[in-house]
N, C-alpha and C positions, 0 to 999 in steps of 0.2 A: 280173583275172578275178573276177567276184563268186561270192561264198558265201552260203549260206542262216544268216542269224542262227540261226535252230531249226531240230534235227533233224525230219524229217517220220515221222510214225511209218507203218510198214509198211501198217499195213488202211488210211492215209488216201490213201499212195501207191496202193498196190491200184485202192481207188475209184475214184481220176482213172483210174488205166491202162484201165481194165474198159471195153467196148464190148459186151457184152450188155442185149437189152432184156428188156422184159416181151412174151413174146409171146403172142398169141390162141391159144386153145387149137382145133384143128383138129377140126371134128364131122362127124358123116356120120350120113346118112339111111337108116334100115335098110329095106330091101323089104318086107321079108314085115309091117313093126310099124305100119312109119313113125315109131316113135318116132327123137329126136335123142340122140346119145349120142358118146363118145369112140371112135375106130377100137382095135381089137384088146382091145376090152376088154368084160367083161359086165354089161349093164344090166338094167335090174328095168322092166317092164309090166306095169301090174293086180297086184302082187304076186307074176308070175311071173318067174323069172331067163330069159336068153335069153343066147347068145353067138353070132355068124354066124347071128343069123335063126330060129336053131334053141333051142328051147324046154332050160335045163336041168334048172332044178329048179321043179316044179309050188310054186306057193301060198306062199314063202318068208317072205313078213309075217307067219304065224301059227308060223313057227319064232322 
């Protein structure tokens, strides 16, 4: 039965094992903005914050 001349070290093994990619980050279109932005998360329009469409914090570039 063969054997490996050199031990294989851990994170090399890992590597080869791993079946995770790089995946695309998933964006969605907001109604009320139309801006694009990440789901369940809050983005900035014109310097205004926004979460679910809904306005948070007014003018937030001049904080």
């Amino acid at each position: 039965m063969a054997h490996p001349k050199r031990k294989m070290s851990k994170s090399r093994r890992d590597k080869r094992r791993t079946h995770y990619k790089a995946d695309k980050p998933s964006l969605t279109v907001c109604q009320e903005t139309g801006a694009v932005h990440l789901p369940h998360r809050a983005y900035t329009v014109d310097g205004n914050l926004f979460y679910n469409g809904k306005l948070i914090i007014e003018n937030t570039a001049a904080i």
